[in-house]
C-alpha positions as semicolon CSV with decimal commas, in nm:
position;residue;x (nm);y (nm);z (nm)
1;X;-0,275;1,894;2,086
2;X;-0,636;1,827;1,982
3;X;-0,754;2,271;2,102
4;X;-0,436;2,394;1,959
5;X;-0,354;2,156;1,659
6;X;0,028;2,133;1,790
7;X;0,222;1,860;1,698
8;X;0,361;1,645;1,915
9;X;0,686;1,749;1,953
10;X;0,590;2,111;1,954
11;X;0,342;1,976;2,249
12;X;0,619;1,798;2,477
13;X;0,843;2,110;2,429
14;X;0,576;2,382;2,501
15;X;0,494;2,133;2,827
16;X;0,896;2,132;2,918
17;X;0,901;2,507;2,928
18;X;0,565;2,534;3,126
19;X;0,682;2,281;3,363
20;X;1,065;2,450;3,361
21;X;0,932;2,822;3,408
22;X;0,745;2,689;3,711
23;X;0,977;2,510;3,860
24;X;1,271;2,751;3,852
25;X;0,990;3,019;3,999
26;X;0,951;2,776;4,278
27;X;1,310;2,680;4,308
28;X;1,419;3,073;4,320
29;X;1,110;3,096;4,601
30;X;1,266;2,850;4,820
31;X;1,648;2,975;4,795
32;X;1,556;3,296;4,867
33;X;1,408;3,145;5,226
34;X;1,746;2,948;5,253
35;X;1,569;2,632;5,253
36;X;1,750;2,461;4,955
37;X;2,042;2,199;4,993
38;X;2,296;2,277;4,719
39;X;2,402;1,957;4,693
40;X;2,102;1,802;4,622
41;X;2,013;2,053;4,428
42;X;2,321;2,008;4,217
43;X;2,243;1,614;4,192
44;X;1,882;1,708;4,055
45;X;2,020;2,002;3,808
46;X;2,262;1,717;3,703
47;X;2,043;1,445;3,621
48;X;1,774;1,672;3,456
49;X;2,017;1,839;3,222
50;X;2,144;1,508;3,148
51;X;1,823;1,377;3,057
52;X;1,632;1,663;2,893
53;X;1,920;1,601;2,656
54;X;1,898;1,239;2,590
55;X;1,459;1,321;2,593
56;X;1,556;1,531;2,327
57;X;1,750;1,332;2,105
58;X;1,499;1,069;2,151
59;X;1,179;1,296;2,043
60;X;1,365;1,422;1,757
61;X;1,444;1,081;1,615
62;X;1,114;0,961;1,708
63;X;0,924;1,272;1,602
64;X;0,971;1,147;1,224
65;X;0,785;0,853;1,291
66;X;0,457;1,071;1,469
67;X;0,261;0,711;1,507
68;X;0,546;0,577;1,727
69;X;0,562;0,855;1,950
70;X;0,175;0,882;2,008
71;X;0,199;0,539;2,131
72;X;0,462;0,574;2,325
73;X;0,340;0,864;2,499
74;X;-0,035;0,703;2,561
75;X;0,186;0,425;2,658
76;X;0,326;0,620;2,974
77;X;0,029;0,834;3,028
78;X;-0,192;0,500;3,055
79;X;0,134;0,353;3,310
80;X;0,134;0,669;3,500
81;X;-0,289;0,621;3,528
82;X;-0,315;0,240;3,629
83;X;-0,019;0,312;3,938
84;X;-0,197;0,608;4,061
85;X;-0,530;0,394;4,057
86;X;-0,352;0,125;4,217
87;X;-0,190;0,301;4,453
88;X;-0,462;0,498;4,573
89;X;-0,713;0,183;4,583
90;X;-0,508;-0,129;4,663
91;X;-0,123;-0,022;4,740
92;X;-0,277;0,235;5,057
């Protein structure tokens, strides 16, 4: 956000489609070598299409309040950071 001067809600949507693009590249990769199980597959596509649309209607209705989203993304970002320190220090 900071090198670009995005907002925040153009920054967690240009970050979906990065991740999304990548994804379905690697998906596509491993159906073509038969190693995908449909119905798991299925589950996942479920779930994600699910919540990418309740993620949506929750940026947009927190994206008016900018101050509130910040914090609750350097909210997760700061939960993601203390389990991975924790797990790779103490939970090994």
């Amino acid at each position: 956000m900071l090198a670009t001067g995005m907002t925040m809600l153009n920054a967690v949507g240009t970050s979906l489609l990065a991740v999304g693009a990548f994804g379905l590249a690697t998906a596509l990769s491993y159906a073509a070598s038969g190693l995908v199980d449909w119905i798991v597959a299925a589950e996942f596509i479920a779930g994600g299409v699910a919540g990418g649309a309740l993620g949506m209607r929750a940026a947009l209705h927190l994206g008016r309040d900018r101050a509130t989203l910040n914090r609750i993304f350097a909210g997760l970002v700061l939960t993601v950071a203390v389990w991975i320190i924790w797990r790779n220090t103490l939970g090994a």
